[in-house]
N, CA, C and O atoms as a GROMACS GRO file, in nm:
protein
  576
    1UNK      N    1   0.083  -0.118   0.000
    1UNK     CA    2   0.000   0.000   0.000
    1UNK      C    3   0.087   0.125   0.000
    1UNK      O    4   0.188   0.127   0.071
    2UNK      N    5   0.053   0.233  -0.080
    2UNK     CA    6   0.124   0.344  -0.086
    2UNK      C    7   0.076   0.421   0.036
    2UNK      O    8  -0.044   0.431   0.060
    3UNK      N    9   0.190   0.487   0.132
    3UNK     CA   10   0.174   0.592   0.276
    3UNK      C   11   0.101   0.708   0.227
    3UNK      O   12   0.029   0.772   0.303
    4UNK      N   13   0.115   0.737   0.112
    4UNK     CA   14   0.025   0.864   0.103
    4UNK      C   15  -0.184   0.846   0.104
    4UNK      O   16  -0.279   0.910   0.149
    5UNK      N   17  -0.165   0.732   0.033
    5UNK     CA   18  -0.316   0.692   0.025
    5UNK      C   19  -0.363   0.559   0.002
    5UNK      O   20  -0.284   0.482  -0.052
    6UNK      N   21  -0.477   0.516   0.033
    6UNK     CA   22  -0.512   0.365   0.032
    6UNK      C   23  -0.510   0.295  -0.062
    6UNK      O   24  -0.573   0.190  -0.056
    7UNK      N   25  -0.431   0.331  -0.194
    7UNK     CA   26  -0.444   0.259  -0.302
    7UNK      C   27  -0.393   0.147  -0.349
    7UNK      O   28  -0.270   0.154  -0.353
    8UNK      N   29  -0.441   0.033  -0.393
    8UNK     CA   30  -0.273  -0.082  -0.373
    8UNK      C   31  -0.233  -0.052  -0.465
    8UNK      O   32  -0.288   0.012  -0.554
    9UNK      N   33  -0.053  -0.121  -0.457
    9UNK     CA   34   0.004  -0.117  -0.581
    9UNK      C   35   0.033  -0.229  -0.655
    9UNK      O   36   0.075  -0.340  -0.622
   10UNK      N   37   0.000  -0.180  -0.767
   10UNK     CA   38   0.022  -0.328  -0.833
   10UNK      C   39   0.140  -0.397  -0.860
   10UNK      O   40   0.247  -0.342  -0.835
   11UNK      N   41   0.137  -0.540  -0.923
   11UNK     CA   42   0.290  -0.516  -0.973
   11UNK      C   43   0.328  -0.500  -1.085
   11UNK      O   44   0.445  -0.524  -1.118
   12UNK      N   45   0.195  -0.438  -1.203
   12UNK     CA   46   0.285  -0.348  -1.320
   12UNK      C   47   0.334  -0.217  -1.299
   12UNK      O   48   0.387  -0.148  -1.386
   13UNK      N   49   0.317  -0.188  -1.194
   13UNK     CA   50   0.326   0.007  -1.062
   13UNK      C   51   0.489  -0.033  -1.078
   13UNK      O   52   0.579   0.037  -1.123
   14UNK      N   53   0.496  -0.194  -1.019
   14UNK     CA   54   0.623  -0.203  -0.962
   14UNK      C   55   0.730  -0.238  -1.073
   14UNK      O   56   0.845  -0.206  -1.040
   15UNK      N   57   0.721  -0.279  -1.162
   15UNK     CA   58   0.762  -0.306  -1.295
   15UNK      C   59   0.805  -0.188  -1.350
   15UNK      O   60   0.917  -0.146  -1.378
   16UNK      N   61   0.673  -0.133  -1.361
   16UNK     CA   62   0.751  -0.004  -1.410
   16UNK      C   63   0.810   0.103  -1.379
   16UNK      O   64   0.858   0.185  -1.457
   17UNK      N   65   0.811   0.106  -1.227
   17UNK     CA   66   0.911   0.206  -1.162
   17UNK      C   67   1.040   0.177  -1.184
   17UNK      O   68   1.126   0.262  -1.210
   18UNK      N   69   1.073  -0.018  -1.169
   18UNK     CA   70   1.213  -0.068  -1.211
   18UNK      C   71   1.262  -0.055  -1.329
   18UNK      O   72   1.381  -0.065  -1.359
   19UNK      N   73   1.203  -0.039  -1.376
   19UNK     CA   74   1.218  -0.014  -1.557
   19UNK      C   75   1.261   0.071  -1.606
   19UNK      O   76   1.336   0.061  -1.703
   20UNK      N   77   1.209   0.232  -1.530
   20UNK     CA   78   1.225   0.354  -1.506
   20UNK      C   79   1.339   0.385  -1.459
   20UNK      O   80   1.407   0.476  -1.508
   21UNK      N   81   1.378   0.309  -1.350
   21UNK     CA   82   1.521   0.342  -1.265
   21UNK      C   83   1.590   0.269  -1.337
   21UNK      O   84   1.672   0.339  -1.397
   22UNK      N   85   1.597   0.181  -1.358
   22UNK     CA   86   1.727   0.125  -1.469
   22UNK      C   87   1.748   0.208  -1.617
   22UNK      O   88   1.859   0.211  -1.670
   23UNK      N   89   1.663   0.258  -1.661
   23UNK     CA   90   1.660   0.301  -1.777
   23UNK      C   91   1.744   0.442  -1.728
   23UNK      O   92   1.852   0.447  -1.786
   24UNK      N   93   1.723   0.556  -1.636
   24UNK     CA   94   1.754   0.632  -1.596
   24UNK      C   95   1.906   0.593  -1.519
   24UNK      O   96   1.970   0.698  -1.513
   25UNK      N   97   1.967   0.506  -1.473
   25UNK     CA   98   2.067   0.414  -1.421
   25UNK      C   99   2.186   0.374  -1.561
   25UNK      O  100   2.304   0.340  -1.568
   26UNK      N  101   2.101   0.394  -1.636
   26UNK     CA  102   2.215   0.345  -1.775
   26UNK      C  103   2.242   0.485  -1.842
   26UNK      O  104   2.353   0.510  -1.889
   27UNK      N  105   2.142   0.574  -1.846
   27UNK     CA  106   2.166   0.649  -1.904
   27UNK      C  107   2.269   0.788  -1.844
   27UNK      O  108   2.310   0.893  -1.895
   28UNK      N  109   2.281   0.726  -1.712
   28UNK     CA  110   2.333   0.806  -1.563
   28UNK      C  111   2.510   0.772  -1.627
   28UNK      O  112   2.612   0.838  -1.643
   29UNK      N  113   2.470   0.642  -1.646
   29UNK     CA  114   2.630   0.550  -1.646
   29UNK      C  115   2.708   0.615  -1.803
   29UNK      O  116   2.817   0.664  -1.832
   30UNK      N  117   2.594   0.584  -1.870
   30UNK     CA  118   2.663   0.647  -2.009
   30UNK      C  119   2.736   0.778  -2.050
   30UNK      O  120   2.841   0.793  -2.113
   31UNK      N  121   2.626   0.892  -1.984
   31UNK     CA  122   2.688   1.023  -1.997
   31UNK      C  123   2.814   1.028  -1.915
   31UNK      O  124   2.905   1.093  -1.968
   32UNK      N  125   2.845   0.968  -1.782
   32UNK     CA  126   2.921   0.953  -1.734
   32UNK      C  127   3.063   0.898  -1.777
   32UNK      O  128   3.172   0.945  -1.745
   33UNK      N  129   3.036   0.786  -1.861
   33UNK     CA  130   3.164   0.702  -1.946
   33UNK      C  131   3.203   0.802  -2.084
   33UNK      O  132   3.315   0.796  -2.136
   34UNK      N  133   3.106   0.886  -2.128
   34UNK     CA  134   3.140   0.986  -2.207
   34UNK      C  135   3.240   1.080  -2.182
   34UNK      O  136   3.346   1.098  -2.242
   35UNK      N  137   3.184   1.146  -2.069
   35UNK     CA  138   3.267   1.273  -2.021
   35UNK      C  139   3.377   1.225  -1.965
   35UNK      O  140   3.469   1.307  -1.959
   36UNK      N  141   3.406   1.078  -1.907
   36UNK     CA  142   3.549   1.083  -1.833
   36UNK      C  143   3.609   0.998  -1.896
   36UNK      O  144   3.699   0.946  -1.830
   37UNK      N  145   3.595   0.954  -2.012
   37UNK     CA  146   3.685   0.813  -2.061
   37UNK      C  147   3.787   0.869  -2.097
   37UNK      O  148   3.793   0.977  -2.156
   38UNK      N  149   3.897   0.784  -2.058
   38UNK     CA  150   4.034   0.821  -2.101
   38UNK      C  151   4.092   0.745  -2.185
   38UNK      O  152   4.090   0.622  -2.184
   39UNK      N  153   4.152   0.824  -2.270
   39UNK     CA  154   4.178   0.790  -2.423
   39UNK      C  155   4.242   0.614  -2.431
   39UNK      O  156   4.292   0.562  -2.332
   40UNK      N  157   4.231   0.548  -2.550
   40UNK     CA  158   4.223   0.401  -2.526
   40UNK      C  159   4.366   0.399  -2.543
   40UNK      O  160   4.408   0.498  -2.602
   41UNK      N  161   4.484   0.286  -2.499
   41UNK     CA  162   4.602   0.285  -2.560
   41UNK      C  163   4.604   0.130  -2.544
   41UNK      O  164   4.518   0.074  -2.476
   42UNK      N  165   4.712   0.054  -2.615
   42UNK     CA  166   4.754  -0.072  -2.645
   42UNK      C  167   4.856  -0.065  -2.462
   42UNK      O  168   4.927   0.027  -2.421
   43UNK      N  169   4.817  -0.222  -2.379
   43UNK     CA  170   4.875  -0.239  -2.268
   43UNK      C  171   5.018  -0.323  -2.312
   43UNK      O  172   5.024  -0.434  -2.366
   44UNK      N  173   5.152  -0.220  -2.264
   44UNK     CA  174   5.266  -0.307  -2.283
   44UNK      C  175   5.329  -0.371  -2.196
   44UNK      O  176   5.378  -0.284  -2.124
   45UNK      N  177   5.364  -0.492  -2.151
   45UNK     CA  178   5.374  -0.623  -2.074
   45UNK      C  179   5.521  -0.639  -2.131
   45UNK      O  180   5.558  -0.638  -2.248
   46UNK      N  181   5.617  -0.659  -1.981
   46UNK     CA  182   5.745  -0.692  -2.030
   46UNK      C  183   5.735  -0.828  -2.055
   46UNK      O  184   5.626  -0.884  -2.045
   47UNK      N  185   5.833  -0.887  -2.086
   47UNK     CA  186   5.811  -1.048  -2.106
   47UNK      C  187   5.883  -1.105  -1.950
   47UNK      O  188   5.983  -1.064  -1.891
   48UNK      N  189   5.809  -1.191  -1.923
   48UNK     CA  190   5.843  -1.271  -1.823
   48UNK      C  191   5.865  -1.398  -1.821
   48UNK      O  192   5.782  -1.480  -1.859
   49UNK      N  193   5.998  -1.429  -1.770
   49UNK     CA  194   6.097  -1.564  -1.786
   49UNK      C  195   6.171  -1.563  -1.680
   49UNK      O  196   6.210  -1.461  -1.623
   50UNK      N  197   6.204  -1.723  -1.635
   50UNK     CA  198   6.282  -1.699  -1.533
   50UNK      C  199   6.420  -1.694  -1.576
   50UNK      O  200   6.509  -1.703  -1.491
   51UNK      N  201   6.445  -1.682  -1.689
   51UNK     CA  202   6.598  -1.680  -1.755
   51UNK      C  203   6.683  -1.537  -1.719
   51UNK      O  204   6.789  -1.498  -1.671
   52UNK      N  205   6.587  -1.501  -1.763
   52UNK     CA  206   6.662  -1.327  -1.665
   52UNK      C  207   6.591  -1.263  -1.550
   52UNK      O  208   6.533  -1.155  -1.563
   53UNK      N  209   6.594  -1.305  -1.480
   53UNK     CA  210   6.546  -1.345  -1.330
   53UNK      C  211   6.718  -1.271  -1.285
   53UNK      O  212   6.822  -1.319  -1.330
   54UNK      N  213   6.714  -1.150  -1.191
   54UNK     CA  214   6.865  -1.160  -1.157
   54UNK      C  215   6.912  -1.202  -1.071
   54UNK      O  216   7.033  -1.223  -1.061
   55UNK      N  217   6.776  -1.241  -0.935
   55UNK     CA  218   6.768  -1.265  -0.850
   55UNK      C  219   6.736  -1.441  -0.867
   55UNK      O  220   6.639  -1.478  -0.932
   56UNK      N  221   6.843  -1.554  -0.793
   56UNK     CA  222   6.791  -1.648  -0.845
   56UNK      C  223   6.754  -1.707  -0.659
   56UNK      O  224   6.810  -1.666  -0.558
   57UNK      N  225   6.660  -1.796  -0.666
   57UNK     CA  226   6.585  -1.862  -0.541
   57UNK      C  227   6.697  -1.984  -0.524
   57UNK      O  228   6.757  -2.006  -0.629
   58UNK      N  229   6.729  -2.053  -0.433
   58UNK     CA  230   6.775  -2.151  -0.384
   58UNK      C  231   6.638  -2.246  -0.364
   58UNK      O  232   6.518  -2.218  -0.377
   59UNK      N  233   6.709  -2.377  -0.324
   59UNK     CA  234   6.591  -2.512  -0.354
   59UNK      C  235   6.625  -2.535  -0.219
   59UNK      O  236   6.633  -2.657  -0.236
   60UNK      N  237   6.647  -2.524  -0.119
   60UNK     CA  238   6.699  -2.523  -0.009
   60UNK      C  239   6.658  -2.475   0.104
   60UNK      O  240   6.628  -2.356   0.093
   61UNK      N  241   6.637  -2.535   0.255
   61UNK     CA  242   6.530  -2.480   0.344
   61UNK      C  243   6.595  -2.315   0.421
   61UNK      O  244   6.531  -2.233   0.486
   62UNK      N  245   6.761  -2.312   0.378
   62UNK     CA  246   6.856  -2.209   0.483
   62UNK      C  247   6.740  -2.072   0.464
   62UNK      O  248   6.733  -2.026   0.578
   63UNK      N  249   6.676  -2.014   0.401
   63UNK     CA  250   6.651  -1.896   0.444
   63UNK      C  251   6.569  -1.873   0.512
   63UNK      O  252   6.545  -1.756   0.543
   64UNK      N  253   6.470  -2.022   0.576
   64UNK     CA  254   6.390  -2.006   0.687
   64UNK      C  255   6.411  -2.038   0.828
   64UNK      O  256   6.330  -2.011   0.916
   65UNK      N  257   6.515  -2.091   0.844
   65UNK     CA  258   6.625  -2.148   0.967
   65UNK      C  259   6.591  -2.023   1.052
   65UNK      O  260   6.524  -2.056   1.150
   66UNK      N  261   6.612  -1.912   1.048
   66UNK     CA  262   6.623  -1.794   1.171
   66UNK      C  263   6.478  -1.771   1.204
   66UNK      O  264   6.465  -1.709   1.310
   67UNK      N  265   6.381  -1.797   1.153
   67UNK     CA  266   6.264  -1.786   1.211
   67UNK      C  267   6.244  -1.819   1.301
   67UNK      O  268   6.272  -1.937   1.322
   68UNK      N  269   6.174  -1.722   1.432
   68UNK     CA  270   6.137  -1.771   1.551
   68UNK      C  271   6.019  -1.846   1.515
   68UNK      O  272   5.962  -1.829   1.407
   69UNK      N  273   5.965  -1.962   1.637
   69UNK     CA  274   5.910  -2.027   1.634
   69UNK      C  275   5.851  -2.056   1.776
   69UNK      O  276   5.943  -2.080   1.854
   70UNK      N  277   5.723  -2.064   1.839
   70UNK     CA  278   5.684  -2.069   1.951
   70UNK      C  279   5.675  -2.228   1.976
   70UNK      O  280   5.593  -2.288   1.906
   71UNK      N  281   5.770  -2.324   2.095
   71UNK     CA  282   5.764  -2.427   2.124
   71UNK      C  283   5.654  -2.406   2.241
   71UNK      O  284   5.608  -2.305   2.294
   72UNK      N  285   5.634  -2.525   2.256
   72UNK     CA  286   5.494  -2.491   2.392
   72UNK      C  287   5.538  -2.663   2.430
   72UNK      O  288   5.548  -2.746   2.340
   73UNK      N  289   5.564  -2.700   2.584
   73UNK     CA  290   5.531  -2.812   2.625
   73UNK      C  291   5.416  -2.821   2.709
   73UNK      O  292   5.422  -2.762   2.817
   74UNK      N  293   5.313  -2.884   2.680
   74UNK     CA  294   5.195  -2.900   2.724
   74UNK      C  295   5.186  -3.043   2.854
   74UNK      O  296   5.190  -3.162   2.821
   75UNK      N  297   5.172  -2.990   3.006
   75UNK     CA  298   5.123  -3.094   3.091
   75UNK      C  299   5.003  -3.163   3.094
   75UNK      O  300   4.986  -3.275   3.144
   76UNK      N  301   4.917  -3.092   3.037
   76UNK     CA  302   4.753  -3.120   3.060
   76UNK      C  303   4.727  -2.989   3.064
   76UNK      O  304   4.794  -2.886   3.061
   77UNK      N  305   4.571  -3.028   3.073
   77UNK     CA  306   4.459  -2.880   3.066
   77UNK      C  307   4.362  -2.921   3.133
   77UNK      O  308   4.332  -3.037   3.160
   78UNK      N  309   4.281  -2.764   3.177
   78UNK     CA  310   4.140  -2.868   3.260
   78UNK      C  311   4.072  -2.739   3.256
   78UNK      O  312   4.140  -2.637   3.259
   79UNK      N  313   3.912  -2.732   3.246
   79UNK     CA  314   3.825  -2.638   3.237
   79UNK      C  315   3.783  -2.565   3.435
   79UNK      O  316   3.742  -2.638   3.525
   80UNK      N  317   3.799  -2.469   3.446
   80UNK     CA  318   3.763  -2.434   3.516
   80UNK      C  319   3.684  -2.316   3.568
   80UNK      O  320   3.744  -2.209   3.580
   81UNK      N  321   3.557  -2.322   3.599
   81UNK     CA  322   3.463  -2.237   3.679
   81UNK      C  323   3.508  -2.078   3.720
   81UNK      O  324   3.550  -2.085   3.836
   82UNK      N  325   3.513  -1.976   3.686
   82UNK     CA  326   3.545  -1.837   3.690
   82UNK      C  327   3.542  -1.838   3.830
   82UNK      O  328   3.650  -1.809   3.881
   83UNK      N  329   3.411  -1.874   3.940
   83UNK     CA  330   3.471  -1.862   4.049
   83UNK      C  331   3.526  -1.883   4.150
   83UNK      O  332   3.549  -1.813   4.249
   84UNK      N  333   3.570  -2.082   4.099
   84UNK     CA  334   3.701  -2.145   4.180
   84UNK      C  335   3.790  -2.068   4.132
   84UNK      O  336   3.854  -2.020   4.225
   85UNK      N  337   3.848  -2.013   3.980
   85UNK     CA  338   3.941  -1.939   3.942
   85UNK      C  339   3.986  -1.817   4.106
   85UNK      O  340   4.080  -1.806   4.185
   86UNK      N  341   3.899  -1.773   4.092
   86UNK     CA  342   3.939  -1.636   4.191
   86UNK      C  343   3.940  -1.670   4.316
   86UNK      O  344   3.948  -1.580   4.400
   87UNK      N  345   3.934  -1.805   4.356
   87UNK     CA  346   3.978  -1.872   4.506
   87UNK      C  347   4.065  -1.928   4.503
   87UNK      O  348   4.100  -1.982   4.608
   88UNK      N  349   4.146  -1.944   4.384
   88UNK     CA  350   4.247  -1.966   4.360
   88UNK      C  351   4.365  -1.895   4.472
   88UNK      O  352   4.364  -1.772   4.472
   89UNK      N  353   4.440  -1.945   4.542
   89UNK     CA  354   4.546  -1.882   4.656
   89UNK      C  355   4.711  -1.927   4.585
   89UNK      O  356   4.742  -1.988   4.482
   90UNK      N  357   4.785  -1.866   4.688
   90UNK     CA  358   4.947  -1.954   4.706
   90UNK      C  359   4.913  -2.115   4.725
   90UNK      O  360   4.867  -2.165   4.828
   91UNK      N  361   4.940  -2.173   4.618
   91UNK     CA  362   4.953  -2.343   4.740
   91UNK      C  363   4.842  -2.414   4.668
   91UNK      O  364   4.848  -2.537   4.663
   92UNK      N  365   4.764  -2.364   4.625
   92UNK     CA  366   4.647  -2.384   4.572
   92UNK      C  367   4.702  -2.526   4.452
   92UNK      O  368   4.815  -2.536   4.406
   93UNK      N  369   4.618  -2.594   4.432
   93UNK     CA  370   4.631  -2.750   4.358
   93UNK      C  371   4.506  -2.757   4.264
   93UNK      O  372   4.390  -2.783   4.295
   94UNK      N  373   4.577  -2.717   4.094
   94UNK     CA  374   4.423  -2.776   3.966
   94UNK      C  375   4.518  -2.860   3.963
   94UNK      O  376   4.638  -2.885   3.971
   95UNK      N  377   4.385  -2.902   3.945
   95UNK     CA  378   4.427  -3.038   3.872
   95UNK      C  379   4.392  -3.028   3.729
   95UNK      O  380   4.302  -2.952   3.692
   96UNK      N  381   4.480  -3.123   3.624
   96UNK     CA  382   4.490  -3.159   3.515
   96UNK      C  383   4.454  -3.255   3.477
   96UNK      O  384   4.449  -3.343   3.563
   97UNK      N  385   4.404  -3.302   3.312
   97UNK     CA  386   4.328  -3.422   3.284
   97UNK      C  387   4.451  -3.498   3.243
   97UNK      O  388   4.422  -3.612   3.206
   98UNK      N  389   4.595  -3.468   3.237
   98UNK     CA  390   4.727  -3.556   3.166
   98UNK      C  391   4.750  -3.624   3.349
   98UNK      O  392   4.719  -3.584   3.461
   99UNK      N  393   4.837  -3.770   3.282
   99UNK     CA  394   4.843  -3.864   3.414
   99UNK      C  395   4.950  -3.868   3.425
   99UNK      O  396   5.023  -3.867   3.325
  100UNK      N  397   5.004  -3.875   3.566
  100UNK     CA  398   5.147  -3.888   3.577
  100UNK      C  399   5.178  -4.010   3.534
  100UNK      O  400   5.111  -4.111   3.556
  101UNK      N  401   5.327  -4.000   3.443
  101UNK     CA  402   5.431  -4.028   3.345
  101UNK      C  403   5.379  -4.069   3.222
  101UNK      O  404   5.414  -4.163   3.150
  102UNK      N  405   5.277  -3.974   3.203
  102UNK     CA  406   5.170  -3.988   3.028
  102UNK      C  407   5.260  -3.890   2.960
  102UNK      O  408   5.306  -3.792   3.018
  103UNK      N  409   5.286  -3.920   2.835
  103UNK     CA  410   5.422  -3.826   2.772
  103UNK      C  411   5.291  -3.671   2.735
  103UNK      O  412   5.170  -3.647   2.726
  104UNK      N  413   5.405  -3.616   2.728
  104UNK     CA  414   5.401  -3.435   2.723
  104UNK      C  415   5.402  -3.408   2.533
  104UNK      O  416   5.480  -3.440   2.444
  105UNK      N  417   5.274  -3.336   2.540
  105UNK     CA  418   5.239  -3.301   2.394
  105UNK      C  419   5.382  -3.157   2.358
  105UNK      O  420   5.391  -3.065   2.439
  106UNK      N  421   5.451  -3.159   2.268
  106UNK     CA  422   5.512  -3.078   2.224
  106UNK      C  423   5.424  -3.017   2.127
  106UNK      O  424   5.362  -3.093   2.053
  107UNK      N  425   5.405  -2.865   2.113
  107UNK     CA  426   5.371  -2.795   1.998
  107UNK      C  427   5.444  -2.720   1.973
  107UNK      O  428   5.544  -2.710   2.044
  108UNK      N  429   5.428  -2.647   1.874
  108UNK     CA  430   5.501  -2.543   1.773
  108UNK      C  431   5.417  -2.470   1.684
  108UNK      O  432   5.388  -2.506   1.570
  109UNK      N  433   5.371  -2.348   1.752
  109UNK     CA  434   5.308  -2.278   1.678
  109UNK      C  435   5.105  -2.311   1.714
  109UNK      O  436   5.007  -2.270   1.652
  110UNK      N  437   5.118  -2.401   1.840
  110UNK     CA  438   5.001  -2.420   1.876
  110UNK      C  439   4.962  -2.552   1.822
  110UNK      O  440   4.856  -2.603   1.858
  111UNK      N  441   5.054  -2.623   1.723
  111UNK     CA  442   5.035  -2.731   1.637
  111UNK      C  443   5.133  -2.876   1.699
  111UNK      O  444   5.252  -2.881   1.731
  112UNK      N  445   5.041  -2.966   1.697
  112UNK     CA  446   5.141  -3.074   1.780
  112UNK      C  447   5.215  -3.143   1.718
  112UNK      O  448   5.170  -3.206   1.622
  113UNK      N  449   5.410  -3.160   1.768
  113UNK     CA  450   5.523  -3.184   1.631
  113UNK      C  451   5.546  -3.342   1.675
  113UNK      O  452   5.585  -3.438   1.608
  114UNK      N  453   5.484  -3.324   1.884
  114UNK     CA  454   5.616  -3.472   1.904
  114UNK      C  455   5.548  -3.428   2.079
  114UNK      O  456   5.484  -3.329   2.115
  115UNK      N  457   5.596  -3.544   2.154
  115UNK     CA  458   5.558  -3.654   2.245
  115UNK      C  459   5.688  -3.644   2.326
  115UNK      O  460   5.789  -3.666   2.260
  116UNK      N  461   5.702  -3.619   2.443
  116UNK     CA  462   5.837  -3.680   2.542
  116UNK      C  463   5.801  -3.686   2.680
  116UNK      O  464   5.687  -3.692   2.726
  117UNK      N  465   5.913  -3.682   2.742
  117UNK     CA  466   5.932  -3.714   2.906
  117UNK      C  467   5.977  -3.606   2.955
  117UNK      O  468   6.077  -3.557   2.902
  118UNK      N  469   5.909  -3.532   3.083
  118UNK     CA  470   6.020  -3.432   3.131
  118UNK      C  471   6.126  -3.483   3.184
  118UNK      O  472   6.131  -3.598   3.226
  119UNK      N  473   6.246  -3.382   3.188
  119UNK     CA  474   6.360  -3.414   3.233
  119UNK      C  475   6.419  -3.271   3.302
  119UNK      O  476   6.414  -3.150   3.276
  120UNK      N  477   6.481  -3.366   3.411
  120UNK     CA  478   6.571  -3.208   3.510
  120UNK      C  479   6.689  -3.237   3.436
  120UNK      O  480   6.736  -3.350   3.434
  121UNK      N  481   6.747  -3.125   3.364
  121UNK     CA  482   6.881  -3.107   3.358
  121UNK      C  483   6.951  -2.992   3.465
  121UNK      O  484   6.864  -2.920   3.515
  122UNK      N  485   7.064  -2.967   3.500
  122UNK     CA  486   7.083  -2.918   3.573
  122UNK      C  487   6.977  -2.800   3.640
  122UNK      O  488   7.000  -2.684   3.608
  123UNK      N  489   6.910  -2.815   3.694
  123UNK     CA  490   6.769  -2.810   3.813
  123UNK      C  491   6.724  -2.715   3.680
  123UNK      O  492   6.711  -2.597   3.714
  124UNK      N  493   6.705  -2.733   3.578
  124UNK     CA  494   6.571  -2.698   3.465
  124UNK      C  495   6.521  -2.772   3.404
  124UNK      O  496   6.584  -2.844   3.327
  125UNK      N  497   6.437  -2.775   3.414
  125UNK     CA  498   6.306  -2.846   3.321
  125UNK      C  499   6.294  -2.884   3.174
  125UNK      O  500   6.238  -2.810   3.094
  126UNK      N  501   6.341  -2.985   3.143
  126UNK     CA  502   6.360  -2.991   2.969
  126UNK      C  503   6.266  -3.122   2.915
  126UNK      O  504   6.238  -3.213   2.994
  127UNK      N  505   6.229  -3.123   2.803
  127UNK     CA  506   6.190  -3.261   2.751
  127UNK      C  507   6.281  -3.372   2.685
  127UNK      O  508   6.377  -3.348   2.612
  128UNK      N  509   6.236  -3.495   2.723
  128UNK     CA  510   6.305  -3.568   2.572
  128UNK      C  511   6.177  -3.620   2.506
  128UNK      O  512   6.073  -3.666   2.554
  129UNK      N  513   6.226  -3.595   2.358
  129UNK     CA  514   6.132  -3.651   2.274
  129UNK      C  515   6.116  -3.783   2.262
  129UNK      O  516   6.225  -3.833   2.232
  130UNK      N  517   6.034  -3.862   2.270
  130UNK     CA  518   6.012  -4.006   2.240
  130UNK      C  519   5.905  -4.008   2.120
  130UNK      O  520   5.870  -4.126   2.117
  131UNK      N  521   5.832  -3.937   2.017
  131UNK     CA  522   5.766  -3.958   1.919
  131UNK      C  523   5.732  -3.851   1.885
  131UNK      O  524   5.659  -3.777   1.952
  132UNK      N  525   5.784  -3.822   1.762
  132UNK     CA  526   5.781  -3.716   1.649
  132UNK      C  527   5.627  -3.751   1.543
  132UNK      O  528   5.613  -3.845   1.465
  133UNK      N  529   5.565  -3.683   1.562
  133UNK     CA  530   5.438  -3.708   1.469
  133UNK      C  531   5.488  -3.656   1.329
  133UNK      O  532   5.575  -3.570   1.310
  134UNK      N  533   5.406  -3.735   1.224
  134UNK     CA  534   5.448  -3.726   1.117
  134UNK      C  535   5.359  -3.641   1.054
  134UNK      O  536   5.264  -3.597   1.119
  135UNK      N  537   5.380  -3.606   0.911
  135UNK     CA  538   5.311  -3.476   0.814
  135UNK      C  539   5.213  -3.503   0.829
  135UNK      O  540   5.137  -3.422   0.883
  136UNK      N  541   5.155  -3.659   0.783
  136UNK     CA  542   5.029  -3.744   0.751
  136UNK      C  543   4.979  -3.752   0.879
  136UNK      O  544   4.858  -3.731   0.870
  137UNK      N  545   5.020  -3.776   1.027
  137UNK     CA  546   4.936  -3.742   1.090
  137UNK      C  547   4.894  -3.623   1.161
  137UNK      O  548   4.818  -3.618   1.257
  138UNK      N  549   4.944  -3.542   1.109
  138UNK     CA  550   4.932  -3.384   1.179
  138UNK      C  551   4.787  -3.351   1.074
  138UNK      O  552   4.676  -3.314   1.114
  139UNK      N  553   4.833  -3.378   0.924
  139UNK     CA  554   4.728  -3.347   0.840
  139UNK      C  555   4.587  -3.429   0.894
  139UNK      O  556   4.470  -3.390   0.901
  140UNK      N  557   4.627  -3.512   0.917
  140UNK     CA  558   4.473  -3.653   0.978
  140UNK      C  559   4.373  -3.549   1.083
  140UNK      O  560   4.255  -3.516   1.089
  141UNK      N  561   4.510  -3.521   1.164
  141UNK     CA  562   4.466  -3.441   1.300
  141UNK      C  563   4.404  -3.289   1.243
  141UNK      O  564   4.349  -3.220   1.329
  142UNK      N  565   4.407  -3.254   1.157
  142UNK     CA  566   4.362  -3.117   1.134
  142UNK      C  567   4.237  -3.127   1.049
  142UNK      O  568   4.183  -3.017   1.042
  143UNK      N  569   4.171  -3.225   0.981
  143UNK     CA  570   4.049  -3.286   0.937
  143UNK      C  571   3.952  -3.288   1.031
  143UNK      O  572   3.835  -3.267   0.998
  144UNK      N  573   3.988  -3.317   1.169
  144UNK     CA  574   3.919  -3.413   1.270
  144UNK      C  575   3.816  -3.262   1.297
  144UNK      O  576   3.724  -3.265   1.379
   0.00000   0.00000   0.00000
């Protein structure tokens, strides 16, 4: 219904208002492509080859070696309640869902590489690896 008065509208009303605005919409576009087109020219493209390339790539992993990389050794995890969180004290004991001497998830980058044992080396905390996950199962694991 049109707000000004009770009349319905039909839908040849509506047809032809669209009809109207497009027609007025092209002809908007045209005068427009008239007045600003800029003159046509042929696009010239150097040739591209890797023969004169001056810069040549190595096949080789060395230029990603210095990248930092975030290791993470993971004990376990466990969900906890916002307001045991804040009764949380000194001394205080979560518990975790990993079991003692269940090997320790290694990640890298948040992504899991490999499996070990903690170890004290001189009174710090280190891992040894006992199982390196492979491409195929990291890819398996990222499907899931």
């Amino acid at each position: 219904m049109d707000d000004n008065n009770d009349t319905p509208i039909s839908e040849d009303d509506w047809g032809a208002a669209i009809a109207e605005q497009e027609k007025a919409d092209a002809t908007a576009a045209a005068n427009a492509a008239a007045n600003f087109a800029p003159a046509a020219s042929t696009a010239k493209f150097q040739e591209f080859s890797g023969k004169s390339s001056p810069v040549e790539t190595h096949n080789d992993i060395d230029f990603i070696l210095d990248i930092p990389v975030q290791l993470t050794v993971e004990l376990g995890r466990t969900k906890i309640a916002i307001k045991n969180l804040l009764q949380l004290a000194q001394g205080s004991v979560v518990e975790l869902d990993g079991l003692a001497g269940e090997p320790m998830d290694v990640l890298v980058n948040g992504c899991l590489i490999a499996q070990g044992e903690v170890v004290v080396v001189n009174d710090k905390f280190g891992i040894r690896l006992t199982d390196i996950v492979t491409p195929a199962e990291r890819i398996r694991k990222l499907n899931k």
